[in-house]
N, C-alpha and C positions, 0 to 999 in steps of 0.2 A: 504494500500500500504506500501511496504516497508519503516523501518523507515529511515535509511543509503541513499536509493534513494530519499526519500524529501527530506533529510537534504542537499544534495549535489545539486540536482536540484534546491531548495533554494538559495542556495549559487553563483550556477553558474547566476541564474536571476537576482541574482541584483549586478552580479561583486565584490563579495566578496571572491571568491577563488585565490587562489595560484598556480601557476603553475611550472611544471620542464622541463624541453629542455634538456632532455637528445641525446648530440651530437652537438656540435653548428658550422657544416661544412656548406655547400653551402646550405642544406635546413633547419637545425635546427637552425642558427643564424636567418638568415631572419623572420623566424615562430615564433622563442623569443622576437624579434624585433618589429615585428607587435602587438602583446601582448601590451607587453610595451607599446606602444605609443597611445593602449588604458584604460590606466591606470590598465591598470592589474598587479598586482605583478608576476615578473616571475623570477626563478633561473636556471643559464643555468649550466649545467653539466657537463665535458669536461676534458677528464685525459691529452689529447695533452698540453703540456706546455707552447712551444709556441703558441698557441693560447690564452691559457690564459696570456699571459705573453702579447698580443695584447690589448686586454681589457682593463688588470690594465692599460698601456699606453692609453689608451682609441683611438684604432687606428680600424676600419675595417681591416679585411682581407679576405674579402667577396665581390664581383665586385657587387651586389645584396643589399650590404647594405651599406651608406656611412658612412663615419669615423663623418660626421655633424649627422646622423640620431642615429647613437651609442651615441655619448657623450650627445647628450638630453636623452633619455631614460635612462642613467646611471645617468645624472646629475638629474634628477627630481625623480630617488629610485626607478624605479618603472623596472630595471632590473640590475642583477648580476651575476657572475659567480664563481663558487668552482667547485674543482675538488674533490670532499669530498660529497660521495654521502648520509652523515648521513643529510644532508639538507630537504631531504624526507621527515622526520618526518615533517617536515613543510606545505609540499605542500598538496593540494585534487585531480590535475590533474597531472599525466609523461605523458608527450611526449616523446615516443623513434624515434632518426632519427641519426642511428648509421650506417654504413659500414655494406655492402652485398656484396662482393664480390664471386667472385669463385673460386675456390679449379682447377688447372690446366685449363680442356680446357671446362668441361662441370657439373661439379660439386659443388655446391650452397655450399657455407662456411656462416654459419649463428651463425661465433664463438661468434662475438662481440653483435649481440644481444640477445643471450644465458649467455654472459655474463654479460650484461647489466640486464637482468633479474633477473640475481641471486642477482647482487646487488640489484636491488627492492626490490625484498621478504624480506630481511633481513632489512629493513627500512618502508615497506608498511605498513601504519596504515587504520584503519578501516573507510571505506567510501570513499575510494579514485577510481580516475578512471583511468587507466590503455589505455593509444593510443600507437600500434605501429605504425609508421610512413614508416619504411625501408621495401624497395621491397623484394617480398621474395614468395615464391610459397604457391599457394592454402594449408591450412591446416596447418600454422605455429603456428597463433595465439591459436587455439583451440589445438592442435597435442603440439607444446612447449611449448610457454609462460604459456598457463593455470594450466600445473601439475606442472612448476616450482615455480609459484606464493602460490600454494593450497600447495606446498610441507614445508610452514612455519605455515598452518594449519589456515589458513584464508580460506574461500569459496568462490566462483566468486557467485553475484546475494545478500548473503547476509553479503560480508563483502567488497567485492571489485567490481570492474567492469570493462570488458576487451572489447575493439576493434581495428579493423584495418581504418585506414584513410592514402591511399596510397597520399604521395608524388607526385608532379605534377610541382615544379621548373622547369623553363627552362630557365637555367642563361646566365644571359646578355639580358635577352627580355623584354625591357622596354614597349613595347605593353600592357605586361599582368604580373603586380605585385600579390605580393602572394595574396590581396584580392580579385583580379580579375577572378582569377582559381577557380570557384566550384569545391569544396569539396565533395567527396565520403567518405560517413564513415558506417560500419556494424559492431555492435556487436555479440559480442556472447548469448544476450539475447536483448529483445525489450526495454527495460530498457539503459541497457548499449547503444543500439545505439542512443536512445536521448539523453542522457546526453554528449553522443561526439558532435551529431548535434548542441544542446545549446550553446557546448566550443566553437566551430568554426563560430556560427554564431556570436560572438564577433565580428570577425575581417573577413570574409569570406561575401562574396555580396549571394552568391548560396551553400547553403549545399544541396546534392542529397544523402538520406539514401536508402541503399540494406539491404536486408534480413537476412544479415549472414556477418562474417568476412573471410568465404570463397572467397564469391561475393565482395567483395569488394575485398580480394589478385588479384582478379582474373581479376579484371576491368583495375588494372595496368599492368598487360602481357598484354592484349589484346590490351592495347592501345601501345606499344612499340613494339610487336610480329606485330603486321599494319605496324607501321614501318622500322621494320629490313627488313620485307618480299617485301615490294615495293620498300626499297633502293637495296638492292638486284636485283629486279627484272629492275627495271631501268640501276644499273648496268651491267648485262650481256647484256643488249639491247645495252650499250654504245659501249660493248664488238662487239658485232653483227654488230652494225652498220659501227664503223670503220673498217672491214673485206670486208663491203658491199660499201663502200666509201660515208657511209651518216653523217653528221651532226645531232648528238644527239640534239643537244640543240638548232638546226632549227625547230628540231620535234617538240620538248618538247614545244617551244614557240608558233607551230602552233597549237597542239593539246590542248592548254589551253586555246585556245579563245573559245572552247566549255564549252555550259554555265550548263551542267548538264552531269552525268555521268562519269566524269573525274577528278582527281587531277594529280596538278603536283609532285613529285618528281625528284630528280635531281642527276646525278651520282660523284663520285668525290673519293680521293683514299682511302676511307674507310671510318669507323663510329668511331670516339671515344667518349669519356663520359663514366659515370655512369651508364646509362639507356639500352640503346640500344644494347650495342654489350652481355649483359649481362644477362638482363630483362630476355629474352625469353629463356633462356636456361635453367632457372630455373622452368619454365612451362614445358620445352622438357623431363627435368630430371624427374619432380613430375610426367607425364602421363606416361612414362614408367613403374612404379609403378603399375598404373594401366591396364598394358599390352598393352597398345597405344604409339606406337612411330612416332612422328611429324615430317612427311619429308620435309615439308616446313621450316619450320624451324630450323631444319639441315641445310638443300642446303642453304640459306637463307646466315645464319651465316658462311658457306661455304667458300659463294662467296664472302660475304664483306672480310672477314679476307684475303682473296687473294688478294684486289686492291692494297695494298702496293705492293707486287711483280708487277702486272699488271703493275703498272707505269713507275716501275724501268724495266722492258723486254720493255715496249715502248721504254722510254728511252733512252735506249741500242738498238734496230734497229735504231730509226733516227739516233743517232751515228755513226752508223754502215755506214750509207748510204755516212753518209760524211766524212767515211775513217778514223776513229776515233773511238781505242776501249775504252770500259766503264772502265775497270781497269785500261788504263792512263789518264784517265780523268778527270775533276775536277767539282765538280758539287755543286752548291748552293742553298737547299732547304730554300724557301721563306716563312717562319707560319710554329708553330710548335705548336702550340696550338690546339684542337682539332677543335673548334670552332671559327669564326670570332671573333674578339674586347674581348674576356673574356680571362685569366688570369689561363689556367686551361689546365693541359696536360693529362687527364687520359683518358687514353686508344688511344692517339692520335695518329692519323696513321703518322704521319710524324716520328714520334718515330721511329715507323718500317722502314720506307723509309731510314731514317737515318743509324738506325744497320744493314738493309742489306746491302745498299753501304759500308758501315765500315767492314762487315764480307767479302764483294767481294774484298777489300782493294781498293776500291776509296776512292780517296782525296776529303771529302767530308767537306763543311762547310753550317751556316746557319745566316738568318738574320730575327728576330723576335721582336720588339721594344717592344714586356709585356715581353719578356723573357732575357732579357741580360746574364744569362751564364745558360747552359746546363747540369747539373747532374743526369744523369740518367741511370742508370746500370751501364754497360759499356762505356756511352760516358760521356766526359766529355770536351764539346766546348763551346764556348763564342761567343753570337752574332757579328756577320763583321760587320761594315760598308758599307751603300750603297752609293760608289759616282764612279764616270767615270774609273778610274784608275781599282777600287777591280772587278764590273760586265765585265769587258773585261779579266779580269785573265780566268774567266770560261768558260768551254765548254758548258755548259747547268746548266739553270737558272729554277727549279721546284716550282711552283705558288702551295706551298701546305693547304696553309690557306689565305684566303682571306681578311685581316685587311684591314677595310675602311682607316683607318692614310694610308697604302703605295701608293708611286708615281708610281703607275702602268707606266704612261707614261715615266718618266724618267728610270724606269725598263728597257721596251722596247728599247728605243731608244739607251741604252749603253750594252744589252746585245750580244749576238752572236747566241745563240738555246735558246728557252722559252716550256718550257713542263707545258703548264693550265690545270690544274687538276679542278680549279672552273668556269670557264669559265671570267674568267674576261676580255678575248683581245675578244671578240665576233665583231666581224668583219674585225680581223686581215689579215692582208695576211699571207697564208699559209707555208709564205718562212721562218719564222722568228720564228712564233708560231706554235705549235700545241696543239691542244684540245684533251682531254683524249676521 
């Protein structure tokens, strides 16, 4: 058997390797972190300043990791971070878990992991193992990373070893910390995929190995493409149903007492994060390629990306009704975060809700207590205060993220119009509130 494969397998058995955390955002800090805390030596990677400029402070910046759980693992050596990626020569295992974004509206931008890469090769020594982490369409690992790596004239199998182990964070869900989430990992040879299955089962309860680092890009669309495709699909029902004068979320409640054949999902004024509104379009782009184009997943991403308007055309009728147009109006989007209780705006619809009222010139303001001032594009607002006086200034009051901390009831009680996008007044009267 390979000699480079014992030595490393070796290594990994008895917690004697070194690792790298190339990217330390919402899921390469936490993934460094867990390491650490099992004595593993780990070096995290990270050209963002301020976040390194976090660390030396020994502070989280991370809702997923606590600033107590950081400063044991930096206080006991057992992690660190540089932005100086000659550290490599150190390490036997990179983790990459770097930014996937897209390129306008449906085009996968895989700059920062193409760049990440090139860093590698130029620091990769002989015996090392190579995880990409970051979402990214079937074909990446094998189709990029492998001729970028080979192109400093090392070989995958006899000098290095390459796989994919998608990402599966879902920040703020104290349910299921990162060792709770079984791990998917696939190499590009059956070598390289044990020796990821070994890394992870450090710290991971469940490693589940596929065939290929194909099947494995491919296991994290599918699980995010389920998702856009059923938020979606709930959301146009919400659409249907208010047309039809039904209560979405009577349904939803009754139809989940069935104990087989049904999930719930839940509609609300769009999807933000990392994952979701993005994942699957990088699967929509790659099969085009292969002359398959995904109309579900089109429509899909369609419709979400539309509920911000949705809300604000609701909005705008009930307005309407009570003699009251949108453009002299004043309206106060409540959560602006994309997600309940986390600390994280990306891709969050209230964003949108936001610049369209500001592009239609409503006076529009917001009250988010993780978010105290608003910088973002074009806007640039500072959380109001919620008390008697500021919710009776507005015409309508938009419930767009759901933070356990707010006084829903003292909301209610001093508002004038309530527009619930999460259903939070579920048994309101009709006169005060309404439900998306």
């Amino acid at each position: 058997m390979d000699k480079q494969f014992l030595n490393l397998e070796q290594k990994i058995s008895k917690k004697k390797f070194k690792i790298a955390v190339i990217g330390l955002g919402y899921v390469g800090l936490p993934l460094a972190v867990e390491f650490a805390k099992k004595s593993i030596e780990v070096i995290g990677i990270e050209i963002d300043r301020d976040r390194l400029k976090n660390i030396a402070n020994k502070k989280s910046y991370i809702s997923d990791v606590s600033t107590k759980e950081l400063r044991h693992v930096l206080g006991k050596g057992t992690f660190r971070a540089s932005g100086d990626f000659h550290v490599l020569k150190e390490t036997d295992v990179i983790i990459i878990c770097v930014p996937t974004p897209l390129k306008g509206k449906y085009l996968p931008d895989i700059t920062y992991i193409e760049q990440a890469v090139v860093s590698i090769g130029r620091h990769l020594r002989k015996g090392s193992l190579v995880i990409l982490e970051s979402t990214t369409y079937p074909g990446t690992t094998d189709e990029v990373i492998l001729p970028i790596l080979e192109k400093q004239g090392l070989k995958h199998g006899k000098d290095f070893f390459l796989s994919f182990s998608p990402e599966r964070i879902d920040p703020g869900n104290k349910s299921y910390p990162v060792h709770k989430i079984p791990k998917v990992v696939g190499g590009l040879s059956k070598q390289a995929t044990k020796l990821a299955e070994l890394v992870y089962r450090n710290i991971i309860d469940q490693v589940v190995t596929v065939s290929s680092a194909r099947a494995a890009e491919a296991v994290k669309l599918l699980e995010n493409t389920f998702r856009l495709i059923n938020i979606a699909a709930i959301d146009e029902l919400s659409m249907m149903a208010h047309k039809m004068g039904i209560d979405i979320w009577e349904v939803i409640k009754a139809a989940s007492t069935k104990p087989f054949g049904f999930m719930p999902f839940y509609p609300g004024p769009g999807v933000g994060g990392h994952c979701i509104p993005k994942d699957p379009l990088y699967l929509y782009w790659k099969a085009k390629h292969f002359g398959f184009r995904s109309r579900f997943i089109k429509l899909a991403s369609d419709i979400i990306n539309y509920m911000p308007e949705y809300v604000i055309e609701r909005v705008e009728e009930k307005l309407k009704a009570a003699r009251k147009s949108l453009g002299k109006a004043r309206v106060l989007v409540v959560g602006v975060t994309y997600k309940r209780n986390i600390k994280d705006l990306r891709k969050s619809p209230s964003i949108d809700i936001i610049n369209t009222l500001l592009k239609k010139g409503v006076n529009v303001s917001y009250h988010d207590p993780l978010i105290p001032f608003l910088k973002f594009g074009h806007i640039n607002l500072k959380s109001v205060m919620l008390n008697k006086a500021i919710l009776g200034k507005f015409d309508c009051v938009i419930i767009a993220t759901d933070h356990d901390c707010l006084d829903y009831g003292f909301i209610l009680k001093n508002s004038k119009f309530i527009f619930d996008t999460r259903n939070v007044y579920h048994g309101a009267s009709e006169g005060k509130v309404t439900k998306l």
